[in-house]
Backbone and ligand atoms as CSV (ligand in chain L), in Angstrom:
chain,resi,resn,atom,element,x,y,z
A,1,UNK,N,N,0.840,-1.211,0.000
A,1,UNK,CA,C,0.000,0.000,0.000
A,1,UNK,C,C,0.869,1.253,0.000
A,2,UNK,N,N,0.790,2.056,-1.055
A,2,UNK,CA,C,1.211,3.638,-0.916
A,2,UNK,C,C,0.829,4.235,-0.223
A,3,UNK,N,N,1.789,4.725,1.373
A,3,UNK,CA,C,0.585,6.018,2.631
A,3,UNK,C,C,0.343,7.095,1.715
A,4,UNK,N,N,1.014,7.503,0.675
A,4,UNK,CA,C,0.262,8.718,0.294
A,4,UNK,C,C,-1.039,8.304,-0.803
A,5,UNK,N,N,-1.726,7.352,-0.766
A,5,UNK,CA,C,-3.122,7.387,-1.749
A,5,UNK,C,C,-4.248,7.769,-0.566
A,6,UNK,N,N,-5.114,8.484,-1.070
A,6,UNK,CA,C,-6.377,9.091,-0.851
A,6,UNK,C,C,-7.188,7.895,-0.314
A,7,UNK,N,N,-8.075,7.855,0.959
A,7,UNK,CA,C,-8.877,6.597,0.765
A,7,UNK,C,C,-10.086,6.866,-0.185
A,8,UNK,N,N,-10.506,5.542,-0.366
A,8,UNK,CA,C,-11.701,5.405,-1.952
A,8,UNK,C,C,-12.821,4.997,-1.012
A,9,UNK,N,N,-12.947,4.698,0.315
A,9,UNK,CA,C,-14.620,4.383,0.924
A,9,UNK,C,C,-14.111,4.932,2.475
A,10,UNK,N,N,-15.310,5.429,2.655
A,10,UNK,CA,C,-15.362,5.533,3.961
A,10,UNK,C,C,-15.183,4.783,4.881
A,11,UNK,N,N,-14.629,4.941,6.332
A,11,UNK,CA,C,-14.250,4.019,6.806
A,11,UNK,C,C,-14.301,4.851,8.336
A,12,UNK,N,N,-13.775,4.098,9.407
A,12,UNK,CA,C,-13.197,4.935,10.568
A,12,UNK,C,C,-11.665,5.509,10.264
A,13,UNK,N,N,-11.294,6.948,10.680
A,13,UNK,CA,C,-10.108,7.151,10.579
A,13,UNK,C,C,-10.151,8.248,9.194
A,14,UNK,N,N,-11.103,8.720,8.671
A,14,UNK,CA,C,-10.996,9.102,7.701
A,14,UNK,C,C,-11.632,9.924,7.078
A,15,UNK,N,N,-11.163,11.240,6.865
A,15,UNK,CA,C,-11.569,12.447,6.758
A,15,UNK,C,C,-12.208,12.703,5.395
A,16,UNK,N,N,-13.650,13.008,5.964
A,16,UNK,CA,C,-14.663,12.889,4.938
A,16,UNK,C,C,-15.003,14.599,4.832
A,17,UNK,N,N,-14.889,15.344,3.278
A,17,UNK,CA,C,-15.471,16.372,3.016
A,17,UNK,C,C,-17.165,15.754,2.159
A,18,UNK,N,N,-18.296,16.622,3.063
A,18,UNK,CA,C,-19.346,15.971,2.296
A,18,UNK,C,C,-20.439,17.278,2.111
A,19,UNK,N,N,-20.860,17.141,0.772
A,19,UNK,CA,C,-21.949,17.854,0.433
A,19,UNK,C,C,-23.365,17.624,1.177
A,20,UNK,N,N,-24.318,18.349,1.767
A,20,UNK,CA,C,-25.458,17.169,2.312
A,20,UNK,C,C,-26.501,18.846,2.057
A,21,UNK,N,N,-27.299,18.148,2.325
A,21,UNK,CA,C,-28.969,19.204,2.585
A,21,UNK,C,C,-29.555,18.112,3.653
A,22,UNK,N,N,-30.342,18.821,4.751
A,22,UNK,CA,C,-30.999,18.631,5.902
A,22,UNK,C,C,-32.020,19.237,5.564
A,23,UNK,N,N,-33.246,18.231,5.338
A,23,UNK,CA,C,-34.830,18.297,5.347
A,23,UNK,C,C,-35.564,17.782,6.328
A,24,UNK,N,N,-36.360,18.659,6.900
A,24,UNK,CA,C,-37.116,18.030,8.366
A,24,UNK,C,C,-39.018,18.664,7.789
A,25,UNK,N,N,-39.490,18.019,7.771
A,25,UNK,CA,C,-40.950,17.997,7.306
A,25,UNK,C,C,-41.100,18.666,6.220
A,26,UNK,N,N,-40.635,18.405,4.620
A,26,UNK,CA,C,-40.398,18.679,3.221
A,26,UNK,C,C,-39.989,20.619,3.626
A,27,UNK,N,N,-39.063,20.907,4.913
A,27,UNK,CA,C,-38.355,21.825,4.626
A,27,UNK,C,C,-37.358,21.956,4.681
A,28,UNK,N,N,-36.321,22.152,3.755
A,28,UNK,CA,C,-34.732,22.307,3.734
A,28,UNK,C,C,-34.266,23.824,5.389
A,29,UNK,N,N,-33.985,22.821,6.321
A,29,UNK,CA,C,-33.306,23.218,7.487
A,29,UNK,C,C,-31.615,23.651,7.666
A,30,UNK,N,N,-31.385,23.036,6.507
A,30,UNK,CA,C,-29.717,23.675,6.328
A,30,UNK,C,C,-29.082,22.418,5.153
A,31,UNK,N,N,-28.212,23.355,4.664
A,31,UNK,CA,C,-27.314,23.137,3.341
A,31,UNK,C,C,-25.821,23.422,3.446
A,32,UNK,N,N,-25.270,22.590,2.933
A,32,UNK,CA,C,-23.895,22.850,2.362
A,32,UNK,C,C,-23.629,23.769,0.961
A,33,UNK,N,N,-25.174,23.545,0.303
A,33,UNK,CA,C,-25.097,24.364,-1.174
A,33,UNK,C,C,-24.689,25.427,-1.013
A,34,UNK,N,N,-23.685,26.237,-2.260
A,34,UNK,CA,C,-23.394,27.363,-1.567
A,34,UNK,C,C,-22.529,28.175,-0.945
A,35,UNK,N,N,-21.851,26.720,-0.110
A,35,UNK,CA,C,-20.753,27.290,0.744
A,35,UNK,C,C,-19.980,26.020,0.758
A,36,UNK,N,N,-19.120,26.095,1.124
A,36,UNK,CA,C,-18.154,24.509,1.747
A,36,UNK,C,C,-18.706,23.412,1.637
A,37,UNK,N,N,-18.164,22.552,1.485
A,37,UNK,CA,C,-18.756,21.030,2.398
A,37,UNK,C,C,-18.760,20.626,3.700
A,38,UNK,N,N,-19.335,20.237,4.958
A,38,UNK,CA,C,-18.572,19.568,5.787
A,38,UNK,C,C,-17.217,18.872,5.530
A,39,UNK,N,N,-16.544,19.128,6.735
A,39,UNK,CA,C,-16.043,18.155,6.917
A,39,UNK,C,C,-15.575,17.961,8.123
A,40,UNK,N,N,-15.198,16.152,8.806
A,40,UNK,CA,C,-15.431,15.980,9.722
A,40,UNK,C,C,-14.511,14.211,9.848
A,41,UNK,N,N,-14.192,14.124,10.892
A,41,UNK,CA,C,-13.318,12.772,10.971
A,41,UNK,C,C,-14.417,11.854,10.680
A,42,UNK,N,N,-14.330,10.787,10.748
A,42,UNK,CA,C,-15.439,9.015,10.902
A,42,UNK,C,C,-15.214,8.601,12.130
A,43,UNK,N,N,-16.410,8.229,12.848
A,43,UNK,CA,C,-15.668,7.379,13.581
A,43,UNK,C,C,-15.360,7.909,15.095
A,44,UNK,N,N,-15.853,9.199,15.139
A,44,UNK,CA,C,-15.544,10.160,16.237
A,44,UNK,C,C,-17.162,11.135,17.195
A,45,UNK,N,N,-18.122,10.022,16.346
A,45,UNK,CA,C,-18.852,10.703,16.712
A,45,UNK,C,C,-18.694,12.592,16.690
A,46,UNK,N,N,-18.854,13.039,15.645
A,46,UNK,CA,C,-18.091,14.258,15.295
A,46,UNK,C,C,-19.717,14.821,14.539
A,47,UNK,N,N,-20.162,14.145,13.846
A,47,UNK,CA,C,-21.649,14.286,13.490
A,47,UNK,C,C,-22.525,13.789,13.983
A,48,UNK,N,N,-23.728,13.793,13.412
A,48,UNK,CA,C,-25.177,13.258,14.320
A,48,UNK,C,C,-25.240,11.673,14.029
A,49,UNK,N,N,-24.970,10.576,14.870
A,49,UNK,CA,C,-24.800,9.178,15.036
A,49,UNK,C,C,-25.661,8.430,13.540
A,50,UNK,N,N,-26.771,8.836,13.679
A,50,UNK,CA,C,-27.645,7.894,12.425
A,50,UNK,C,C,-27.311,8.080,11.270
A,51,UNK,N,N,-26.526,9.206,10.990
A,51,UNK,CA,C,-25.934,9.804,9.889
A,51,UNK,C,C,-24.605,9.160,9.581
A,52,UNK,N,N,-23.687,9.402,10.559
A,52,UNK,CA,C,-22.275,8.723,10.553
A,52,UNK,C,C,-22.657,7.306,10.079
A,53,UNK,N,N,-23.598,6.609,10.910
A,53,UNK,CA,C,-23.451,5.133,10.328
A,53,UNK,C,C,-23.757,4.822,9.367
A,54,UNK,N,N,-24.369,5.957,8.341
A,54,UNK,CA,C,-24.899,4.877,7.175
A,54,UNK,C,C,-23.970,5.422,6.361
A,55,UNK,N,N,-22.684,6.583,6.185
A,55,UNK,CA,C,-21.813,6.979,5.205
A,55,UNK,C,C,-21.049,5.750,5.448
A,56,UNK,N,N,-20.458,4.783,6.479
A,56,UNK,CA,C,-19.691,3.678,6.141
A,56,UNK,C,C,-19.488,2.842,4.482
A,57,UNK,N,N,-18.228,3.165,3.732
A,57,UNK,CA,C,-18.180,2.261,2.375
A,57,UNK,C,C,-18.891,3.623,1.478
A,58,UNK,N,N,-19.576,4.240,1.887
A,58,UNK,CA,C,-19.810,5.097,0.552
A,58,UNK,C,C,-18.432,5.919,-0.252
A,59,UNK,N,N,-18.190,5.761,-1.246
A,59,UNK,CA,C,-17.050,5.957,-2.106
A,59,UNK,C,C,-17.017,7.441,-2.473
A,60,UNK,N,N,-15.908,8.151,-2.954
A,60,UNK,CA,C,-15.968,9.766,-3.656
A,60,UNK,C,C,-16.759,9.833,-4.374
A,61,UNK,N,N,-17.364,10.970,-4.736
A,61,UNK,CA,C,-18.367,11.462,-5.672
A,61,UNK,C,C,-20.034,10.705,-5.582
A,62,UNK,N,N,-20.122,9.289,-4.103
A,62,UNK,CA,C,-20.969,8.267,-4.484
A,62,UNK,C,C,-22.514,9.752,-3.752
A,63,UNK,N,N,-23.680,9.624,-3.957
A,63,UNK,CA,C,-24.758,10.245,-3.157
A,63,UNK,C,C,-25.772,9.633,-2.620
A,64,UNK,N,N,-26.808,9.617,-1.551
A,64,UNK,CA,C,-27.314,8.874,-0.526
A,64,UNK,C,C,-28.397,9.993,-0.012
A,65,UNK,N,N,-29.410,8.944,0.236
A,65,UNK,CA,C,-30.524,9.672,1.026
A,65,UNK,C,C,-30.649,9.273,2.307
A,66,UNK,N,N,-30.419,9.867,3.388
A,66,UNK,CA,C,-30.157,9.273,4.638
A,66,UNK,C,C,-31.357,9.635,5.576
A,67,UNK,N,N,-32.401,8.776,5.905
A,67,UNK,CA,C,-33.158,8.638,6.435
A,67,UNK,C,C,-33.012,9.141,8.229
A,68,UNK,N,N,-33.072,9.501,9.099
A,68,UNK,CA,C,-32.820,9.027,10.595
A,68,UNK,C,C,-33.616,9.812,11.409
A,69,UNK,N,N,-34.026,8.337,12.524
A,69,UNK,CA,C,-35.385,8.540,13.118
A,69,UNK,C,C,-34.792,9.555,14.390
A,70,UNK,N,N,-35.450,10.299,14.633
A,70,UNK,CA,C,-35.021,11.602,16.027
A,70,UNK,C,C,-34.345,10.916,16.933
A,71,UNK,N,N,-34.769,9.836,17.586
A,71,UNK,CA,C,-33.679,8.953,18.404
A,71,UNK,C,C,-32.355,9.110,18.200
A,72,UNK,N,N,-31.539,9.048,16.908
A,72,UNK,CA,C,-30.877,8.962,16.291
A,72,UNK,C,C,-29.510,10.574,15.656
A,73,UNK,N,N,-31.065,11.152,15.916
A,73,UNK,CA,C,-30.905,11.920,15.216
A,73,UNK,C,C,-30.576,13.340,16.845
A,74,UNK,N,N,-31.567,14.887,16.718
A,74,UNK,CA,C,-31.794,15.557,18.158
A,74,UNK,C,C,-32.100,15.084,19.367
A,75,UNK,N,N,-32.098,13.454,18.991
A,75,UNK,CA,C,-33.599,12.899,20.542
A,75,UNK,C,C,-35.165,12.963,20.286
A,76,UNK,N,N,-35.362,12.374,21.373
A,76,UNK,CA,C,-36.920,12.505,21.029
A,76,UNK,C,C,-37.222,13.410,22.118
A,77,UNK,N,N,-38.305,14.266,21.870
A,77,UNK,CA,C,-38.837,15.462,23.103
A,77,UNK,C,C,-38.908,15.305,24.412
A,78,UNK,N,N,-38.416,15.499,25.286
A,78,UNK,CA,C,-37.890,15.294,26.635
A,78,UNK,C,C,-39.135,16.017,27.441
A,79,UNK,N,N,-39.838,15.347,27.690
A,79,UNK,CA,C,-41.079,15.837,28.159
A,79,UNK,C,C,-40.687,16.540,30.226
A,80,UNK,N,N,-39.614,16.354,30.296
A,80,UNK,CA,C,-39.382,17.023,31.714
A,80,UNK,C,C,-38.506,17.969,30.900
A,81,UNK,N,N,-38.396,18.792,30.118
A,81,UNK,CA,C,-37.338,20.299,29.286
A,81,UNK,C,C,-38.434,21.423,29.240
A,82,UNK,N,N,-39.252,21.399,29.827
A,82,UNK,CA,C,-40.172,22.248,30.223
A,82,UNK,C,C,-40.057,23.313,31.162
A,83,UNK,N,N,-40.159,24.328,31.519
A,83,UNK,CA,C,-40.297,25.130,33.024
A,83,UNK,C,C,-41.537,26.524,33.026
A,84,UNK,N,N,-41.810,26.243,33.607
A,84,UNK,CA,C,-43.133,27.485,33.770
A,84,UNK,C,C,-42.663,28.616,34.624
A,85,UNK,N,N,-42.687,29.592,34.078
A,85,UNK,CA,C,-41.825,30.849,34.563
A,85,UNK,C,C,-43.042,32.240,35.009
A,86,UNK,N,N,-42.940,32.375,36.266
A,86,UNK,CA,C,-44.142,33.291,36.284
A,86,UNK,C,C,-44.069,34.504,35.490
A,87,UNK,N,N,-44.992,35.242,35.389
A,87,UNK,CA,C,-44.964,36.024,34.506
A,87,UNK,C,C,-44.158,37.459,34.498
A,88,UNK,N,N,-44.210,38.088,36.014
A,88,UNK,CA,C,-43.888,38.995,36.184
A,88,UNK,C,C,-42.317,38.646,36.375
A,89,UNK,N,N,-41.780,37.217,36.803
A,89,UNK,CA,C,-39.814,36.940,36.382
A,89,UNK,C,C,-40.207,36.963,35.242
A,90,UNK,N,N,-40.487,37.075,33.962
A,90,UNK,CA,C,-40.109,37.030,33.148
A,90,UNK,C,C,-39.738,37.967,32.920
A,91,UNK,N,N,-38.084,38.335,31.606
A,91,UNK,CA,C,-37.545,39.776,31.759
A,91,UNK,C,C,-38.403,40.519,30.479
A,92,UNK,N,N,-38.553,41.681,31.090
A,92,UNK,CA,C,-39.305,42.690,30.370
A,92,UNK,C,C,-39.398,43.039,28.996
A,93,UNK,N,N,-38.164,42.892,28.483
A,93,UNK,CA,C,-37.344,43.266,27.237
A,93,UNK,C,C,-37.524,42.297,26.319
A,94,UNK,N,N,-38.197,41.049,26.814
A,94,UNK,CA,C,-38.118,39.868,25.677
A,94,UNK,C,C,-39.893,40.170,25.456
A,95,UNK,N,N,-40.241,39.781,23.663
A,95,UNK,CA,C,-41.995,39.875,24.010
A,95,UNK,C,C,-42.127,37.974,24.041
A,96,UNK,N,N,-43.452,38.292,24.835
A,96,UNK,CA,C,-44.239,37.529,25.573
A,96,UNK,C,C,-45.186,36.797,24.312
A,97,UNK,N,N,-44.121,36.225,23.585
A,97,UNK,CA,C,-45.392,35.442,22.309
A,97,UNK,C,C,-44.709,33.877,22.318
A,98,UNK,N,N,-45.624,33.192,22.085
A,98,UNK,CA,C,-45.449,31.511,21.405
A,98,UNK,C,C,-44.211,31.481,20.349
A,99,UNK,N,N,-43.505,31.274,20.391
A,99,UNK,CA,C,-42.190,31.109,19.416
A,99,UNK,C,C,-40.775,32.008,19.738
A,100,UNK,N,N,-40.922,32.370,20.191
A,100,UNK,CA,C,-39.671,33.420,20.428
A,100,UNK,C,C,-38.629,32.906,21.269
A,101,UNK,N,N,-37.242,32.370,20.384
A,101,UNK,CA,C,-36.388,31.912,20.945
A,101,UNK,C,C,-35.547,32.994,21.909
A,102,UNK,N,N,-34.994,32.367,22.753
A,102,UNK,CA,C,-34.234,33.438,24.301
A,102,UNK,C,C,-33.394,32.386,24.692
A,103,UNK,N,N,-32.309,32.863,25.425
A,103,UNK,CA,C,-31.293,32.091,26.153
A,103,UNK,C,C,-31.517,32.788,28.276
A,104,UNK,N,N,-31.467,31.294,28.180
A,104,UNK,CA,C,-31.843,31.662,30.303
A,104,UNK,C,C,-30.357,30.917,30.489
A,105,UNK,N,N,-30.013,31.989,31.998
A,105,UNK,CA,C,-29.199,31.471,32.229
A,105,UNK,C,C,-29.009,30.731,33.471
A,106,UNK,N,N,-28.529,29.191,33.528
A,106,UNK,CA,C,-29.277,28.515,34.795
A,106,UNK,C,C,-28.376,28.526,35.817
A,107,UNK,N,N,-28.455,27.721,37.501
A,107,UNK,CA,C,-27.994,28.470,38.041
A,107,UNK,C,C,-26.444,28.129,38.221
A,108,UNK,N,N,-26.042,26.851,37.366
A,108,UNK,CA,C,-24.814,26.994,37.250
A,108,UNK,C,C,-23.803,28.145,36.364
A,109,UNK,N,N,-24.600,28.825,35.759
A,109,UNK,CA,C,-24.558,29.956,34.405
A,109,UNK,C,C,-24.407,29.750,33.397
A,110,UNK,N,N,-24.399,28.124,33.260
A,110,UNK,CA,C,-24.706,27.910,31.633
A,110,UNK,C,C,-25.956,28.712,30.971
A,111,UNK,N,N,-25.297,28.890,29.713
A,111,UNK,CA,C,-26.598,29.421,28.920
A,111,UNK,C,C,-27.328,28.411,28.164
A,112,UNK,N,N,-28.436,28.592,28.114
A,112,UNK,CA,C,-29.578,27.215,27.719
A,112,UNK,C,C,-30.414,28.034,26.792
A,113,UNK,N,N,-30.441,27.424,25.665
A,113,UNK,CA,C,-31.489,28.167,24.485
A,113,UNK,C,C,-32.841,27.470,24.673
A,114,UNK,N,N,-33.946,28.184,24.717
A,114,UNK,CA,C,-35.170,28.003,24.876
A,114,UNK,C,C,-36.140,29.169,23.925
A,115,UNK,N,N,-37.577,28.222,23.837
A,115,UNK,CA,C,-38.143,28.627,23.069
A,115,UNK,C,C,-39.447,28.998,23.820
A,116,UNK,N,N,-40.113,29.936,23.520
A,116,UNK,CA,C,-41.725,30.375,24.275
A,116,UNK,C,C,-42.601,29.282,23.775
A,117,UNK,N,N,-43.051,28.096,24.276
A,117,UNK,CA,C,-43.975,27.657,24.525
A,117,UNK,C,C,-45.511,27.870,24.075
A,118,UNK,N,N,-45.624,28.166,25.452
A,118,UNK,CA,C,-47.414,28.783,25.544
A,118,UNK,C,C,-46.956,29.936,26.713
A,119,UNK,N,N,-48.032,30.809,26.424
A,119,UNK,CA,C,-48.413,32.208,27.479
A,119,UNK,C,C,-49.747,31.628,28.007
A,120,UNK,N,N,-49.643,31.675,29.279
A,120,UNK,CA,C,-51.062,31.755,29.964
A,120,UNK,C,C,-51.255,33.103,31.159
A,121,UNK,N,N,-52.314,33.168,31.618
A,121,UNK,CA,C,-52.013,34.240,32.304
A,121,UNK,C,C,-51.354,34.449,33.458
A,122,UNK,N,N,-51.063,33.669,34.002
A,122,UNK,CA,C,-49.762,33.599,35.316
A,122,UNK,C,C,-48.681,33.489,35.215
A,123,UNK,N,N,-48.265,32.581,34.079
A,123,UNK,CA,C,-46.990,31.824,33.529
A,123,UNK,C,C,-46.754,32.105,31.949
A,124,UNK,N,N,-45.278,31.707,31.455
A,124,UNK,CA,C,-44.484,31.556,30.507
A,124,UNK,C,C,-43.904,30.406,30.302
A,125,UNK,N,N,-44.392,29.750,29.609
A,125,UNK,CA,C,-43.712,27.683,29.415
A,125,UNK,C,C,-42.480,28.285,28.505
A,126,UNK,N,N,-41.415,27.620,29.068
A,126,UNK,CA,C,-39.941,27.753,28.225
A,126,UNK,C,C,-39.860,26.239,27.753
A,127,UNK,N,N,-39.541,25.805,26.521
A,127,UNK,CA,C,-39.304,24.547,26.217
A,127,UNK,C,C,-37.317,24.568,25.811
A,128,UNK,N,N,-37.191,23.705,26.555
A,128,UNK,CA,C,-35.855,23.298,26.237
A,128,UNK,C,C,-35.272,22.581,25.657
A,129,UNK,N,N,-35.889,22.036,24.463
A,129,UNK,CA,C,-35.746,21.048,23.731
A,129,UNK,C,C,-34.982,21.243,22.647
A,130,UNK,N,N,-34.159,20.564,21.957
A,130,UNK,CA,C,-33.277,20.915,20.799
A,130,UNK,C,C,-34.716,21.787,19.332
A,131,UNK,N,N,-35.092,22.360,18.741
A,131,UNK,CA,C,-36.093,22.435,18.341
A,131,UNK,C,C,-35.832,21.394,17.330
A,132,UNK,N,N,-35.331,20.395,16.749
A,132,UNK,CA,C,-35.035,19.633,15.783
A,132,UNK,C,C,-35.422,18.285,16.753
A,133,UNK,N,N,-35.818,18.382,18.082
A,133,UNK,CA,C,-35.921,16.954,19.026
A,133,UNK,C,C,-37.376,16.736,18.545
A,134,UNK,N,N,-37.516,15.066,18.718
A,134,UNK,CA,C,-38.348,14.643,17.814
A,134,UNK,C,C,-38.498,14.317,16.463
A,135,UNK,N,N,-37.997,15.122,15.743
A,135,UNK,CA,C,-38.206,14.959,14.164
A,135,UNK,C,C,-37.427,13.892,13.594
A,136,UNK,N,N,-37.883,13.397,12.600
A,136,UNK,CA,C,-37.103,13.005,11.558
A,136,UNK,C,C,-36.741,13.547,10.764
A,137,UNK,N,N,-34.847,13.289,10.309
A,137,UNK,CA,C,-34.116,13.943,9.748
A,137,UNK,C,C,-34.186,13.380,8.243
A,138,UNK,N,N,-33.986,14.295,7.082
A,138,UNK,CA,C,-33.634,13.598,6.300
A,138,UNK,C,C,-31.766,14.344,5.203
A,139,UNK,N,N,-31.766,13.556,5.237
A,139,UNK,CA,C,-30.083,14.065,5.055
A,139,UNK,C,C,-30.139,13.605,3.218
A,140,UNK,N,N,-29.597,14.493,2.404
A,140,UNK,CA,C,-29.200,14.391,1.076
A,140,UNK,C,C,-27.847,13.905,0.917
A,141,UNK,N,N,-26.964,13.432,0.807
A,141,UNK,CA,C,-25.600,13.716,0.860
A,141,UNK,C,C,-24.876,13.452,-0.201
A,142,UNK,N,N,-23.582,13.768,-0.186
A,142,UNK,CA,C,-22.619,13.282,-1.888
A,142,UNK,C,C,-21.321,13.657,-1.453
A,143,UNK,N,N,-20.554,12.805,-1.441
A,143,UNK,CA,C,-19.024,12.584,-0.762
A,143,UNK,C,C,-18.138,13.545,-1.879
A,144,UNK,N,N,-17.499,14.445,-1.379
A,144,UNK,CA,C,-16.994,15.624,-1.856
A,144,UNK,C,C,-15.180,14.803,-2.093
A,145,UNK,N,N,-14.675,14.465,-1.176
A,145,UNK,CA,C,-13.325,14.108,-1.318
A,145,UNK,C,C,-13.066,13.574,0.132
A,146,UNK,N,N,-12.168,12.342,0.151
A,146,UNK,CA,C,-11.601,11.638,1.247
A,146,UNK,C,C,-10.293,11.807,1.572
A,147,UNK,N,N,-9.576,12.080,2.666
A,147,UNK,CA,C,-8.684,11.933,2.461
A,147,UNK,C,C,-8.208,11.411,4.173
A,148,UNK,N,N,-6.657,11.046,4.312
A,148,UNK,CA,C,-6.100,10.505,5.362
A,148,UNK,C,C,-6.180,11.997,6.668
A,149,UNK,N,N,-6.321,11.673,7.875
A,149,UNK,CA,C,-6.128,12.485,8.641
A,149,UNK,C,C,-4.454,12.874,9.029
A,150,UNK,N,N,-4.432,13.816,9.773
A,150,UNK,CA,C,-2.885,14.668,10.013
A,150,UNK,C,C,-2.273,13.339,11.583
A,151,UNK,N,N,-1.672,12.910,11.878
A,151,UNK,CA,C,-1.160,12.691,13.113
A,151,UNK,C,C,-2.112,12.839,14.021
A,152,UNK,N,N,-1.882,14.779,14.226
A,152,UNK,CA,C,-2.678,15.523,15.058
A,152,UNK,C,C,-4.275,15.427,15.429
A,153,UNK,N,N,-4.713,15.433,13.945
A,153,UNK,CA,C,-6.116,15.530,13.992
A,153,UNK,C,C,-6.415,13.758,14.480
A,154,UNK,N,N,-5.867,13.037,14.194
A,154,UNK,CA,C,-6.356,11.673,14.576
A,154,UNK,C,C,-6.343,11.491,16.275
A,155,UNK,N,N,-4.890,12.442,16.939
A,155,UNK,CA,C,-4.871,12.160,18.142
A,155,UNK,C,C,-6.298,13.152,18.830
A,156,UNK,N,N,-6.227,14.421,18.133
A,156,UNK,CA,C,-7.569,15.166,18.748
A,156,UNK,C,C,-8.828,14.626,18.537
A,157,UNK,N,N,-8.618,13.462,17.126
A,157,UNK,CA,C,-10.884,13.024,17.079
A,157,UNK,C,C,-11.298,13.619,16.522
A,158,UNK,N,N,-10.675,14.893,15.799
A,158,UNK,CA,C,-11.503,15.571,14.693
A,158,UNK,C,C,-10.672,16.463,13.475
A,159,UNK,N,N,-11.532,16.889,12.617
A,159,UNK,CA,C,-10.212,17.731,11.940
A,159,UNK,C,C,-10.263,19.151,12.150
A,160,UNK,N,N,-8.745,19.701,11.781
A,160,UNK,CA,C,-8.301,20.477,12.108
A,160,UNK,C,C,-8.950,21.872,10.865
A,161,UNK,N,N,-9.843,22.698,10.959
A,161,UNK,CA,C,-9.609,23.441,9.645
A,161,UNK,C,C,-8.710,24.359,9.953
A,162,UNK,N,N,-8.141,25.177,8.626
A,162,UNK,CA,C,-7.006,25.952,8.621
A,162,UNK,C,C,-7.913,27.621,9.750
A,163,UNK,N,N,-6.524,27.560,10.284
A,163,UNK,CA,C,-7.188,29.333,11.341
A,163,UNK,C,C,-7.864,28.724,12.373
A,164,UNK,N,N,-8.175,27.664,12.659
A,164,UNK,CA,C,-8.572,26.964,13.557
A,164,UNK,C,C,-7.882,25.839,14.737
A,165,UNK,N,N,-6.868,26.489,15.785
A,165,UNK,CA,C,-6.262,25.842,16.417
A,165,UNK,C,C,-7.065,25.389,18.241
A,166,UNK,N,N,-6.914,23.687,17.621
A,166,UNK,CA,C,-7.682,24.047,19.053
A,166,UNK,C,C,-6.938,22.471,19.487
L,1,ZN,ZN,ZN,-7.840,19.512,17.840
């Protein structure tokens, strides 16, 4: 084997640039069109699990419709990611409607993205749920170019892009 040939299938260990579109109920939720490809090690849990497993063996240039059930995918809706916030804590400056994403900060001070719920008249339901939890994903994809990882990037689990030292 020549170390310098390109790998030809996916595998673990192996740095996949990939074209994809993300459709969640016949609406395109995000694209690579446009801009870059991903890219991302194998094998590192580095992408969303149901996804990683089915690029295994897909070859350069090969394309795939990747199905994956929310389990798999954000989770399924975590029916305790809920909190009812009285009305008058709620801060002033945010409006008080059904959809309006906000970040709370909890009391360790992580910041937690949440979405308005429901308004009732005492309370404010914050849902904490990935908004993609639940759904089924559907992934387009088409393998852009493979290639071997750096030393480095294999010992870190992911790749390195350029301007990006971490
Ligand atoms: Zn690193």
């Amino acid at each position: 084997m020549n170390g310098q040939d390109n790998p030809t299938r996916i595998a673990d260990d192996v740095v996949v640039s990939l074209d994809y579109t993300l459709t969640v109920e016949n609406e395109v939720i995000d694209t690579s069109q446009g801009s870059e490809p991903i890219q991302f090690l194998q094998g590192y849990g580095n992408i969303i699990p149901g996804l990683e497993r089915e690029l295994y063996g897909m070859e350069t240039g090969e394309s795939k419709e990747v199905i994956v059930a929310a389990a798999d995918g954000y989770g399924e809706i975590d029916p305790d990611a809920y909190s009812d916030i009285p009305r008058n804590e709620f801060p002033s400056q945010i409006p008080m409607q059904v959809g309006i994403e906000l970040q709370i900060k909890d009391q360790s001070g992580d910041i937690l993205d949440a979405r308005i719920d429901a308004v009732t008249t005492d309370t404010v339901r914050l849902d904490f749920n990935h908004p993609l939890a639940g759904k089924q994903l559907v992934f387009a994809v088409q393998v852009v170019a493979l290639r071997k990882p750096t030393t480095e990037e294999l010992e870190h689990g992911h790749v390195h892009m350029p301007g990006h030292a971490h």
